[in-house]
N, C-alpha and C positions, 0 to 999 in steps of 0.2 A: 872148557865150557861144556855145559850141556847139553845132549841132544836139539831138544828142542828150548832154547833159552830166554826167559818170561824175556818179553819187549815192553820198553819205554819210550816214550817219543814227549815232545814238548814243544811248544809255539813260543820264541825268544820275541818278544817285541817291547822290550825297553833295551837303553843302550847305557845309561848312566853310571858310573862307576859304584850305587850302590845296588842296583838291579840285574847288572855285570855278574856276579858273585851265586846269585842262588842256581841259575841253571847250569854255571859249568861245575859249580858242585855237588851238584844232583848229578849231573851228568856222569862227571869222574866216579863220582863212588857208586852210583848201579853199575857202571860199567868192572868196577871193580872186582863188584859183589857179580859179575858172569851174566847179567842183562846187557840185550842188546838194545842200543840205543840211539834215536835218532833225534839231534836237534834241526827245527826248524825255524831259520831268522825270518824274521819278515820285518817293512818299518823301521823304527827307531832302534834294534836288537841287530839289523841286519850293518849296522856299522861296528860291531864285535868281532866280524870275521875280515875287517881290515889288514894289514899287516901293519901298520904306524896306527896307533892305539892314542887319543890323550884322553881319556876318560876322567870327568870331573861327576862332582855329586849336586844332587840341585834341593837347595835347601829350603825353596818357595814350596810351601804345601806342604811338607815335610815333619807335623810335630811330636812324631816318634823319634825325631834324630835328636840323639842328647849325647854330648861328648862328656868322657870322663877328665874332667877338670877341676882342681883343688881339691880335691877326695870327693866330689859332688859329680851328678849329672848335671849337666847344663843344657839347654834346649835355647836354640836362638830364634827368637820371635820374631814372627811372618812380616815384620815390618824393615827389620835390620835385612832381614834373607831377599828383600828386594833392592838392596844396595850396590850397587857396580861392584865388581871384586870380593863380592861373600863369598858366590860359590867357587871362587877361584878357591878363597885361602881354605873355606870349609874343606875343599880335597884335598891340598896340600896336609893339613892337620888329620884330616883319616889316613893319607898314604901315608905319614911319618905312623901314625898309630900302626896301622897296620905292618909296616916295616919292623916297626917294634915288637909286635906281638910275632913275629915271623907267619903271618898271614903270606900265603902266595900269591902272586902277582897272579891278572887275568890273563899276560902272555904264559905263563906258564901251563896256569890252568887248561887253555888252549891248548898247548902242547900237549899235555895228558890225554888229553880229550881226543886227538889224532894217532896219539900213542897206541892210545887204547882201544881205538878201532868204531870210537863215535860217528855214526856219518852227520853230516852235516850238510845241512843243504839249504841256500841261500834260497831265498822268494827271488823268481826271474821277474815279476811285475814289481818289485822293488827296485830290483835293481836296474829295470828300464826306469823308473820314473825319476830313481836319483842319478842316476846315470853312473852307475859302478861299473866295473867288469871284473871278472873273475881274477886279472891279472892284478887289481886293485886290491885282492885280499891274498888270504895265509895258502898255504898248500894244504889242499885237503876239500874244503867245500866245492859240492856240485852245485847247477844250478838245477829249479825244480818249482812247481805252481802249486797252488790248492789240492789240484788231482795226486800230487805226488806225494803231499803231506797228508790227505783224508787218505789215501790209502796204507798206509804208514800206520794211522792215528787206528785203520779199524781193526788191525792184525794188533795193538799195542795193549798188553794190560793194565797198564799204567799210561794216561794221557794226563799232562799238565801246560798249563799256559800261564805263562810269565812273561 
C-alpha cells in the first residue's frame, strides 16, 4: 500500500439480502485497489455483522427487481409482493440465481472484507437499542458512535451511504 492511502468510509444501514451486496463490494474492491477503508453499520445494516446471517430480499416497493425468467425479465407486482411467502421464495430464487452465476456469498464477502484489513465498526446506540453484543457478531467489528464515524467520514475521500 501507499504511503499515504486515498480513504473510503461508508454508512451500511440496510440489511436485506439485496442491499447486503453493494457495500461489501465496494468495500472489497477499494480495499483491493490499496484504499483504506472503513464500514460503518448502523440500523437495519447493523445485522450484516451477525455471525448466523438469513438474509432474504423484500420485494414490497421493489419495481426494479425483475428476475430473468423464460428468456424475459419478469417484475412481480406490488400486490403478489405483499403475499405471505413472496419474499421468502423471491430469496430462495436469487440465492439459486446467484449460486448459479457463482456470485459470492455475503459470508464470504465478509471474510474478505477482514482479510483485507476493512475496519468495521458497528453503531454502539444500535446496538444498545437492539440489544446485540459484540459476542453476537463475526470477529473483526469494534464498537463505535457518530463521533467515531464523522471522524472517519472527514479524513475520507470517498464518503458513501448505503
Amino acid at each position: 500500500m501507499a504511503e499515504n492511502p486515498k480513504r473510503m468510509s461508508m454508512i451500511v444501514t440496510k440489511g436485506t439480502l439485496d442491499w447486503a451486496y453493494p457495500p461489501f463490494i465496494l468495500a472489497t474492491t477499494a480495499a483491493a485497489m490499496g484504499l483504506d477503508v472503513t464500514m460503518f453499520f448502523t440500523f437495519y445494516g447493523l445485522p450484516l455483522l451477525l455471525k448466523k446471517l438469513d438474509l432474504e430480499l423484500s420485494t414490497l416497493g421493489n419495481p426494479a427487481m425483475k428476475m430473468p425468467m423464460a428468456g424475459m425479465h419478469m417484475a412481480l407486482p406490488n400486490l403478489m409482493a405483499a403475499l405471505p411467502g413472496v419474499d421468502a421464495a423471491a430469496s430462495a430464487m436469487m440465492k439459486n440465481l446467484m449460486k448459479k452465476k457463482n456470485v459470492p456469498t455475503i459470508e464470504a464477502l465478509r471474510e474478505i472484507a477482514v482479510e483485507s484489513g476493512v475496519r468495521l465498526i458497528a453503531c454502539q446506540m444500535t446496538m444498545d437499542l437492539f440489544e446485540y453484543t459484540l459476542e453476537d457478531m463475526i470477529s473483526g467489528p469494534e464498537p463505535g458512535g457518530a463521533a467515531t464515524y464523522i471522524e472517519v467520514a472527514s479524513n475520507a475521500d470517498i464518503n458513501l451511504f448505503i
